[in-house]
KEGUVO-137456 format. One record per residue (C-alpha): chain; residue in one letter; residue number from 1; z, x, y. Coordinates in steps of 0.02 Angstrom, whole numbers. Layout:
BEGIN
  mol  type  seq       w       u       v
    A     A  NUM       Z       X       Y
...
// end
This chain:
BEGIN
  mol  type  seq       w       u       v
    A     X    1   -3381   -1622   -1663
    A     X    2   -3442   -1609   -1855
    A     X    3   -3372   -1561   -2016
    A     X    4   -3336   -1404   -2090
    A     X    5   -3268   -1451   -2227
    A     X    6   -3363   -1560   -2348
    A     X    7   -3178   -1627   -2412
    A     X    8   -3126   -1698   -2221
    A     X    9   -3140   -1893   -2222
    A     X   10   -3076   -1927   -2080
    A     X   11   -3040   -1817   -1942
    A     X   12   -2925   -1889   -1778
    A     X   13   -2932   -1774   -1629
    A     X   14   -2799   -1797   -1485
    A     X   15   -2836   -1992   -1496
    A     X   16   -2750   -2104   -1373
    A     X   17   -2773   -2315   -1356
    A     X   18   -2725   -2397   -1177
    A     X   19   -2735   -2586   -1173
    A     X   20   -2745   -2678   -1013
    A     X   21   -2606   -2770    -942
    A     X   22   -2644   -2936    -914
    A     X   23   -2521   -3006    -768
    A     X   24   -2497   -3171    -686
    A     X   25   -2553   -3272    -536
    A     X   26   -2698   -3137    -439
    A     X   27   -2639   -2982    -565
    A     X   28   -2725   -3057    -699
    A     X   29   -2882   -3108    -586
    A     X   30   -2897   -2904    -544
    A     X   31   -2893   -2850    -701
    A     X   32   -3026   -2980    -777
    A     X   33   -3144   -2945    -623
    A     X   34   -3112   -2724    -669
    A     X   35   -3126   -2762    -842
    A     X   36   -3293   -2866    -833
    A     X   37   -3368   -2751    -699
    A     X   38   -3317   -2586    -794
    A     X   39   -3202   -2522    -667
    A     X   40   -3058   -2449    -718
    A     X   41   -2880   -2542    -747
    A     X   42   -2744   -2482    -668
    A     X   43   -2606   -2573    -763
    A     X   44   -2604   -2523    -924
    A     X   45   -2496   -2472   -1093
    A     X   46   -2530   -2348   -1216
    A     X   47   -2517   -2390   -1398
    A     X   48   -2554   -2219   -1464
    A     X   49   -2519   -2055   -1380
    A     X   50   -2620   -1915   -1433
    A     X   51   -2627   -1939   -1620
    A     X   52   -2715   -1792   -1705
    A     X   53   -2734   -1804   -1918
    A     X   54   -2853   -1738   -2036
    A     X   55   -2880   -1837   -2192
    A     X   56   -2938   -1747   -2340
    A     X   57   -3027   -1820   -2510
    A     X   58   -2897   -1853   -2657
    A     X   59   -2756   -1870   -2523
    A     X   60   -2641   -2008   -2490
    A     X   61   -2560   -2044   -2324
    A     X   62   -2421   -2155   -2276
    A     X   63   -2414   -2229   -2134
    A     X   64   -2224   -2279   -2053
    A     X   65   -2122   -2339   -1897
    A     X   66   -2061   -2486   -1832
    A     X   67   -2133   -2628   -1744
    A     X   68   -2259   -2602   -1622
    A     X   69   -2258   -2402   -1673
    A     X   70   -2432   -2408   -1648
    A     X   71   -2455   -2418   -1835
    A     X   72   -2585   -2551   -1847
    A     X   73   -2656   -2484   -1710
    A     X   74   -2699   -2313   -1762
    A     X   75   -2785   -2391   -1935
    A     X   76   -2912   -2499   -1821
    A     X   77   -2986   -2362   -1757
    A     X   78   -3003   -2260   -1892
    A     X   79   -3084   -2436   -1986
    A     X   80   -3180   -2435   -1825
    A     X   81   -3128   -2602   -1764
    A     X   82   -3056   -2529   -1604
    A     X   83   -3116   -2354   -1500
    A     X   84   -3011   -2256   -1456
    A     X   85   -2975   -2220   -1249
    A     X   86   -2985   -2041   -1270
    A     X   87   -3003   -1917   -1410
    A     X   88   -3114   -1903   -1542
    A     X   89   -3149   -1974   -1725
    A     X   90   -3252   -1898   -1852
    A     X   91   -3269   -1984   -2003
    A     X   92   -3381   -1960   -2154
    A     X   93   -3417   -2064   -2329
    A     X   94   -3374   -2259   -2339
    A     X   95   -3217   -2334   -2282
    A     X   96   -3163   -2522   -2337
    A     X   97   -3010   -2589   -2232
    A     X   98   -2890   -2730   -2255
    A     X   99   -2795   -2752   -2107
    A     X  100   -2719   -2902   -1990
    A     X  101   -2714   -3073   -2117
    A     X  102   -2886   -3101   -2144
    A     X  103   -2970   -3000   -2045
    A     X  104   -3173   -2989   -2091
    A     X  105   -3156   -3163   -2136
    A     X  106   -3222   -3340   -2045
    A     X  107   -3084   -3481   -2091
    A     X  108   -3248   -3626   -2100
    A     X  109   -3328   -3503   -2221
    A     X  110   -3288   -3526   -2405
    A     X  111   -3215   -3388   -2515
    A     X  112   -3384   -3342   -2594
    A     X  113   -3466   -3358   -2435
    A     X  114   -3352   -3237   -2359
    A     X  115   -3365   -3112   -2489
    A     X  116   -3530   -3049   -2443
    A     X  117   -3503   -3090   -2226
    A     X  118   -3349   -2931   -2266
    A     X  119   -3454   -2832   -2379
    A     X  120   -3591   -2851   -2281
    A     X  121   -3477   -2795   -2128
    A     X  122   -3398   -2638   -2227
    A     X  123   -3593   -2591   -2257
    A     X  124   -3640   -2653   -2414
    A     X  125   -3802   -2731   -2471
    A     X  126   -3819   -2900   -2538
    A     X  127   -3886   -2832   -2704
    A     X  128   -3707   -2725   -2718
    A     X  129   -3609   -2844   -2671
    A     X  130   -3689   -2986   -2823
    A     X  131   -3679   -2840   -2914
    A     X  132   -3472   -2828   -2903
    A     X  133   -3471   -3025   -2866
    A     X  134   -3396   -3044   -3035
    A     X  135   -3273   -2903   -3023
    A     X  136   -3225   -2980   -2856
    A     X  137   -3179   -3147   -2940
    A     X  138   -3086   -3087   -3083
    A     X  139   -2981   -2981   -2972
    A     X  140   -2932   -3097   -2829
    A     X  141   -2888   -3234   -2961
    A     X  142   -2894   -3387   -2856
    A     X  143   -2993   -3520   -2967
    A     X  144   -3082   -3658   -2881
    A     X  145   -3027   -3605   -2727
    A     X  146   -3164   -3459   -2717
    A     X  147   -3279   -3618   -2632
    A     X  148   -3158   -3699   -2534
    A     X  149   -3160   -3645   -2356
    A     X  150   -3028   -3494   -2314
    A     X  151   -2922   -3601   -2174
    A     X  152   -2868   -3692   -2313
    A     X  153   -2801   -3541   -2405
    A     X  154   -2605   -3486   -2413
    A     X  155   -2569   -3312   -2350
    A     X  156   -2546   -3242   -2502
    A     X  157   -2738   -3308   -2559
    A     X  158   -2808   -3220   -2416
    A     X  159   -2740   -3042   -2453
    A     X  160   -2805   -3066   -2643
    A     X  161   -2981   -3132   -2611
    A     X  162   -2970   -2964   -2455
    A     X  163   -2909   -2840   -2571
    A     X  164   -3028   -2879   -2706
    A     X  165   -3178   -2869   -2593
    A     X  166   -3099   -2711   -2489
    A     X  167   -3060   -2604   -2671
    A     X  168   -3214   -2676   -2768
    A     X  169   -3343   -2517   -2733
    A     X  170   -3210   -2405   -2748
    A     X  171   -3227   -2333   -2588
    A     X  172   -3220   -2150   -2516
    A     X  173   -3059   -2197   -2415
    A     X  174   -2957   -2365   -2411
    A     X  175   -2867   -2414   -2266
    A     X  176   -2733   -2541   -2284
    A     X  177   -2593   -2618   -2180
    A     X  178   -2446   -2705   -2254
    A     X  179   -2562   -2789   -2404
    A     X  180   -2429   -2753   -2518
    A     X  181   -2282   -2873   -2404
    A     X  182   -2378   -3002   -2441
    A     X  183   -2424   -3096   -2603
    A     X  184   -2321   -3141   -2767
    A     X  185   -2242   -3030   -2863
    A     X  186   -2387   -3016   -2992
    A     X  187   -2519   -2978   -2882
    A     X  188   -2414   -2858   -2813
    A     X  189   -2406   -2772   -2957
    A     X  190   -2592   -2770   -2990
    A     X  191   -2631   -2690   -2824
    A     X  192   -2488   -2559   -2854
    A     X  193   -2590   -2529   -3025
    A     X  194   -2771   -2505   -2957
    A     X  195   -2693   -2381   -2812
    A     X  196   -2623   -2271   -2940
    A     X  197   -2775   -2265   -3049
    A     X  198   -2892   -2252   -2874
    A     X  199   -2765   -2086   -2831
    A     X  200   -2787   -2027   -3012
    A     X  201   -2945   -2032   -2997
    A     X  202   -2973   -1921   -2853
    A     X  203   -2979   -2075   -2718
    A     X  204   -2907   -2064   -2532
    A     X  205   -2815   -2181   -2459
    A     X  206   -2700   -2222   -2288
    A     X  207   -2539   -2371   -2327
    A     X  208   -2450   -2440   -2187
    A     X  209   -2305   -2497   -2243
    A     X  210   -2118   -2530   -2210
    A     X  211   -2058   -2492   -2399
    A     X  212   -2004   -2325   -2419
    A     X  213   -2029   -2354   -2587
    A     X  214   -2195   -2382   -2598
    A     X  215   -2245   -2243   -2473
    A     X  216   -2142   -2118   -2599
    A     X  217   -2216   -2198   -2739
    A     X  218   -2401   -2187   -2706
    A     X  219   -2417   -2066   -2534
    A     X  220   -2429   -1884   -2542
    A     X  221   -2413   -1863   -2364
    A     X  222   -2347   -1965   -2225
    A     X  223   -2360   -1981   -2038
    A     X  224   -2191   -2060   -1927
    A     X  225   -2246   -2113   -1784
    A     X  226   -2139   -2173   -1638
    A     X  227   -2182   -2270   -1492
    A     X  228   -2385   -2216   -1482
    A     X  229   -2328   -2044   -1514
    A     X  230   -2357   -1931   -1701
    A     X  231   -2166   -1908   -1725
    A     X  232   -2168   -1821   -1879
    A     X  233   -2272   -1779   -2014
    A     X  234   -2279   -1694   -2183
    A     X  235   -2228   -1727   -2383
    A     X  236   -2163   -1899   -2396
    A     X  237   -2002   -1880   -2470
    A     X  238   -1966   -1765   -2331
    A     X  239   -2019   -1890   -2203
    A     X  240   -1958   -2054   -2267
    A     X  241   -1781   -1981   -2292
    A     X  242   -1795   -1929   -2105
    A     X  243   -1845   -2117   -2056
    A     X  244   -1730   -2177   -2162
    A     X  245   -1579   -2067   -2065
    A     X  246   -1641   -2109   -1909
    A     X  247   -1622   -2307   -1945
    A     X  248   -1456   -2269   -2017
    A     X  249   -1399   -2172   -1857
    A     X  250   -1479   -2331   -1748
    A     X  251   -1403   -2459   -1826
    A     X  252   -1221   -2395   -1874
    A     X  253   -1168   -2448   -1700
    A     X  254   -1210   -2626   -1756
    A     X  255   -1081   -2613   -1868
    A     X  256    -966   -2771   -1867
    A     X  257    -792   -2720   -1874
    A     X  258    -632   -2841   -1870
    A     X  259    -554   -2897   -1710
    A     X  260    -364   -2869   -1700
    A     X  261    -344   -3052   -1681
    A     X  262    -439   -3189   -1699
    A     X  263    -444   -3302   -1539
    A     X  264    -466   -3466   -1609
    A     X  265    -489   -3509   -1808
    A     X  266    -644   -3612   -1878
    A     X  267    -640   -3774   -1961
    A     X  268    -713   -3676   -2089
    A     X  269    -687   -3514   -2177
    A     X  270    -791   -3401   -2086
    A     X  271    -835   -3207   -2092
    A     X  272    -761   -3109   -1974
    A     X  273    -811   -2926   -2028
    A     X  274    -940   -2831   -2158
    A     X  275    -963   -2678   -2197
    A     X  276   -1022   -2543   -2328
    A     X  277    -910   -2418   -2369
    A     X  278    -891   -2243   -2503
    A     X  279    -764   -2178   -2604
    A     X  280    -683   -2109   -2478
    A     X  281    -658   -2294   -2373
    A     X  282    -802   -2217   -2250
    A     X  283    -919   -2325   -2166
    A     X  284   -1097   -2301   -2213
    A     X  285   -1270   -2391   -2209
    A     X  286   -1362   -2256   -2325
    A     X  287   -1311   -2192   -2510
    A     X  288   -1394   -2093   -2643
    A     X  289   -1469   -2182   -2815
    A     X  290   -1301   -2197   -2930
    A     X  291   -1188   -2180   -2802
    A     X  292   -1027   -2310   -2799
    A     X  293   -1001   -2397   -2639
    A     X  294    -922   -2562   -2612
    A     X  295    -965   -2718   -2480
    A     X  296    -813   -2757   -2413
    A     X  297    -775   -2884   -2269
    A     X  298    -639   -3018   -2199
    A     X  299    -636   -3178   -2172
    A     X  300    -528   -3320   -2085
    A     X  301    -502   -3490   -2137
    A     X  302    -401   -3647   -2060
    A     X  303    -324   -3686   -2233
    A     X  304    -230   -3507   -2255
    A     X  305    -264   -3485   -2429
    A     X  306    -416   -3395   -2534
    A     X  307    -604   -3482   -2543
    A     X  308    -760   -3437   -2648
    A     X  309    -843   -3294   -2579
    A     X  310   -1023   -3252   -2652
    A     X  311   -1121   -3070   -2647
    A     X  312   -1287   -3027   -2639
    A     X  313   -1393   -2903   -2615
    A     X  314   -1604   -2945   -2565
    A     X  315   -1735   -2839   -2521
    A     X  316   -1795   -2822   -2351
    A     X  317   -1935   -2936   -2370
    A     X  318   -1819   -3058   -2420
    A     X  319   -1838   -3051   -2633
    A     X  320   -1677   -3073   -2718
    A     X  321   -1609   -2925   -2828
    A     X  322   -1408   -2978   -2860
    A     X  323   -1292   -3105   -2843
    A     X  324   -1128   -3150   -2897
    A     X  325    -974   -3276   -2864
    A     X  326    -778   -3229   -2864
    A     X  327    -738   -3380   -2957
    A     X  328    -840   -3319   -3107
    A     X  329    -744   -3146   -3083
    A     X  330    -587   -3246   -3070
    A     X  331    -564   -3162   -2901
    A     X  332    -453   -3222   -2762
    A     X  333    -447   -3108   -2594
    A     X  334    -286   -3050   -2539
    A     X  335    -215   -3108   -2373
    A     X  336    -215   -2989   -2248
    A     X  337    -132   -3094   -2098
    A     X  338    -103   -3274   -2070
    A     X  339    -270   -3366   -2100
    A     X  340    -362   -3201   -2115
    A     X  341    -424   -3138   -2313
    A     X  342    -493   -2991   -2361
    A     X  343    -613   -2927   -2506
    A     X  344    -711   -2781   -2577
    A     X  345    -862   -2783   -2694
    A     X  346    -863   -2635   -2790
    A     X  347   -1056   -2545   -2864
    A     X  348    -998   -2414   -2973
    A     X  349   -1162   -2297   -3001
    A     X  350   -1250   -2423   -2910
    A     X  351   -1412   -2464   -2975
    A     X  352   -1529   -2479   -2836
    A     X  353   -1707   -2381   -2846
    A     X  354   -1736   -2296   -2683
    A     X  355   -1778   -2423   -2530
    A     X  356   -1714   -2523   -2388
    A     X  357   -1584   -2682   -2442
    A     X  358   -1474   -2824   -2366
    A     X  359   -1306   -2832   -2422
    A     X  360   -1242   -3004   -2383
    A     X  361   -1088   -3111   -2413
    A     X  362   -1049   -3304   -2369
    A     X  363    -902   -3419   -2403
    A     X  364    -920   -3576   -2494
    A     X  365    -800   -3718   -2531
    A     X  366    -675   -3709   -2653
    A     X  367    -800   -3770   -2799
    A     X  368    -910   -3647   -2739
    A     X  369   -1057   -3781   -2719
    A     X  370   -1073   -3787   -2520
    A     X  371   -1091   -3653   -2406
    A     X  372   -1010   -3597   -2255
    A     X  373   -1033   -3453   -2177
    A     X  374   -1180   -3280   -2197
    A     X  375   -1148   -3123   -2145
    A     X  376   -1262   -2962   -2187
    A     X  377   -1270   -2771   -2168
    A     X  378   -1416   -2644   -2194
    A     X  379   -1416   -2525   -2331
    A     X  380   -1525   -2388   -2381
    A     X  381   -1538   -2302   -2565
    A     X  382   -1601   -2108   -2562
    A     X  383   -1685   -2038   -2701
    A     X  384   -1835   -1975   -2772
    A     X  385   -1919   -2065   -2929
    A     X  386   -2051   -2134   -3018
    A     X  387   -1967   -2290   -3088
    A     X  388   -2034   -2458   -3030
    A     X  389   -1939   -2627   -3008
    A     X  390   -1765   -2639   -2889
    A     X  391   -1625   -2579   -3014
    A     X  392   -1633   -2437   -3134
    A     X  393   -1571   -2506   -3313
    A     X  394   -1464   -2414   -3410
    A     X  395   -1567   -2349   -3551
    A     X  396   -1618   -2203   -3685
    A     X  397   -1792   -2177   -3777
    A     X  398   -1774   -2129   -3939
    A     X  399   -1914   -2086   -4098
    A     X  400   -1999   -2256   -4170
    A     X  401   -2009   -2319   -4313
    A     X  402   -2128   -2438   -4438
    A     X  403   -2124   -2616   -4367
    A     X  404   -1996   -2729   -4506
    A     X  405   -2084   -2824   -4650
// end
C-alpha cells in the first residue's frame, strides 16, 4: 500500500490491536509458552476494532472517548510503539509523539541526557538535536533540574522537558495524549500557544484529550471512538456535541433525587439530594453558554434549623472556577419538612465557556469554618467559541485612545 496523495500523513487501513489475556494458575503458563514460541493465543481482547483514518497535512484531529476507548491505544501505533494485529499503516514525513508519562525517557538518565536518548529515538541526529538543545531548554523551563536524573522529577516536569523535545523540530505530524491534563496552568497555556501557531502554520497534528474544549478549540476534525470501535467521526463541533449528549443521556440516571423520608437523621447536616435544573424546574446535566440554570439540592440536619451551605463549581480535572457561601448572601434555606432544608443556586446567563464541570455543594457549621458533608453533579456547557479561560466576562471593545500624561 503507498501514497497517492503527496498530502496523506498518515494513512490507517482496517487496523485492529488484540492483547493477550494473561490468566492465573496454568492459563497464564499457556499463554507465556504460545506467546514465546509464536503460536497463536487463544484468549485474547481487542483494543481497537477495525479503525480506518486518513490524516492529511495542515489537519488537526481530535481524538475522544472514555476510558479504555482504545484512545491511547490507537496513537501507539500510529507513533509506532505498538503494531497493529491486522490492518495496515502507511505513514510518510516525521512524526514526534508524547504519549504515556514519560515515555522515551530512562528515570536514572538526567534531563539533558534524555533529551538526545528521545530525539535520537524520534530519528534525529545528534548534530540536530545540539542544534535545538537551547530551544529545548528555554521551552521546558525547568532550571537546574535539566541534570538531575528524571525519577526525581514531578509529573508535571516530565510533560515539559517531553513536550519541548517532542515540538522542538517542528515536526510533519505531532501525536499527543492528554499532555495538556497535566502541568500548571502556565505551561498549559504555552503549549495551547505553540499548537495554534504549529496549525497556523500549516502543521498536522492528532490530541487525545477529554476536554471538549480543547478538541473544539484547536481540532478541525475528530474521531469518537467507543469500545475499540470508530464510533463517529467528522467536524468537531459536530462530534463533541454528540459525545457530550451521549454522557448526558448515561449519566442522567445517576441523578440523586430525594427520598420521601429520611430513615434515620445524621449527627450532622448532611445532603440528601442535588441536582441541576432550567427555567422550567427540569432536570438537566447539559445547557447552552448563557443559559440560567440553578443547583438546587436538600439537606437534613439533627438540629432542625438552617446551616451554611457553600457552592462551587470545578473543572473536571479538578481546577476551581466558583465558589460562594450563603452566609455572605445572607441566605438561610427554607424548611421543607421536619429536619429536612432546601436550597437553589441560581446562574442567570451563566458564564461558563463550553466544557465538562462539577457542580458541588457541602454543609458546614454554623460559622461556616468546618465542613460536613459533599455532594456533586455533572454538567456540561454547549457552545461554539474562540474565547479561552472558564467564564466569559462581561465586556465591550471600544476605539483607543492616547495613553494619559
Amino acid at each position: 500500500m503507498s501514497f497517492s496523495d503527496s498530502n496523506d500523513l498518515i494513512r490507517l487501513d482496517h487496523i485492529s490491536k488484540d492483547y493477550p489475556v494473561i490468566r492465573s494458575g496454568a492459563g497464564r503458563l499457556r499463554t507465556v509458552f504460545e506467546l514465546l514460541t509464536g503460536r497463536a493465543v487463544h484468549d485474547h481482547y481487542r483494543a481497537l476494532d477495525d479503525i480506518s483514518l486518513t490524516v492529511r497535512r495542515g489537519e488537526s484531529w481530535g481524538i475522544i472517548g472514555e476510558n479504555g476507548a482504545g484512545k491511547s491505544t490507537l496513537l501507539k501505533i500510529i507513533a509506532g510503539v505498538v503494531k497493529a494485529s491486522k490492518g495496515t499503516l502507511v505513514a510518510q514525513g516525521r512524526v514526534s509523539a508524547l504519549l504515556e508519562l514519560g515515555t522515551g525517557f530512562h528515570p536514572e538518565y538526567s534531563g539533558r541526557d534524555n533529551i538526545f536518548l528521545a530525539s535520537a529515538l524520534m530519528g534525529w541526529s545528534r548534530t540536530e538535536t545540539h542544534a535545538q538543545l537551547d530551544a529545548i531548554l528555554r521551552f521546558a523551563d525547568i532550571g537546574t533540574h535539566i541534570d538531575q536524573p528524571v525519577k526525581t522529577y514531578s509529573s508535571g516536569m516530565v510533560v515539559r522537558l517531553g513536550f519541548a523535545v517532542a515540538t522542538a523540530l517542528s515536526p510533519d505530524l505531532l501525536v499527543t495524549d492528554e499532555v495538556l491534563a497535566v502541568g500548571d496552568e502556565s505551561f498549559q497555556k504555552k503549549c495551547l500557544r505553540w499548537m495554534e501557531d504549529f496549525r497556523a502554520n500549516g502543521g498536522t497534528f492528532l490530541l487525545c484529550s477529554h476536554s471538549m474544549y480543547h478538541v473544539q478549540s484547536l481540532c478541525q476534525q475528530t474521531m469518537w471512538i467507543h469500545d475499540g470501535k470508530m464510533h463517529m467521526q467528522g467536524e468537531s463541533f459536530m462530534v463533541t456535541q454528540a459525545y457530550l449528549a451521549h454522557h448526558e443521556a448515561k449519566n442522567r440516571k445517576n441523578v440523586l433525587t430525594a427520598p420521601s423520608k429520611a430513615e434515620s437523621i445524621a449527627p450532622f447536616p448532611m445532603l440528601a439530594a442535588l441536582w441541576i435544573e432550567d427555567n422550567f424546574g427540569a432536570c438537566r446535566e447539559q445547557f447552552d453558554m448563557s443559559e440560567d440554570l440553578a443547583l438546587c439540592g436538600t439537606y437534613q440536619t439533627p438540629e432542625d434549623r438552617p446551616t451554611v451551605l457553600m457552592a462551587g463549581i470545578v473543572r473536571m480535572d479538578g481546577t476551581p472556577v466558583f465558589g460562594t457561601f450563603s452566609n455572605d448572601a445572607g441566605f438561610s434555606a427554607n424548611r421543607l419538612a421536619p429536619n429536612v432544608f432546601g436550597f437553589c443556586v441560581n446562574f442567570r446567563r451563566n458564564a461558563l465557556l463550553p466544557g465538562m464541570y462539577h457542580l458541588r455543594a457541602h454543609t458546614l457549621d454554623g460559622h461556616g469554618l468546618r465542613m460536613f458533608d459533599t455532594r456533586e453533579v455533572s454538567l456540561t456547557i454547549r457552545g461554539k467559541t474562540r474565547d479561552h479561560g472558564f467564564v466569559r466576562l462581561d465586556h465591550e471593545w471600544t476605539p483607543g485612545h492616547e495613553p494619559p500624561p
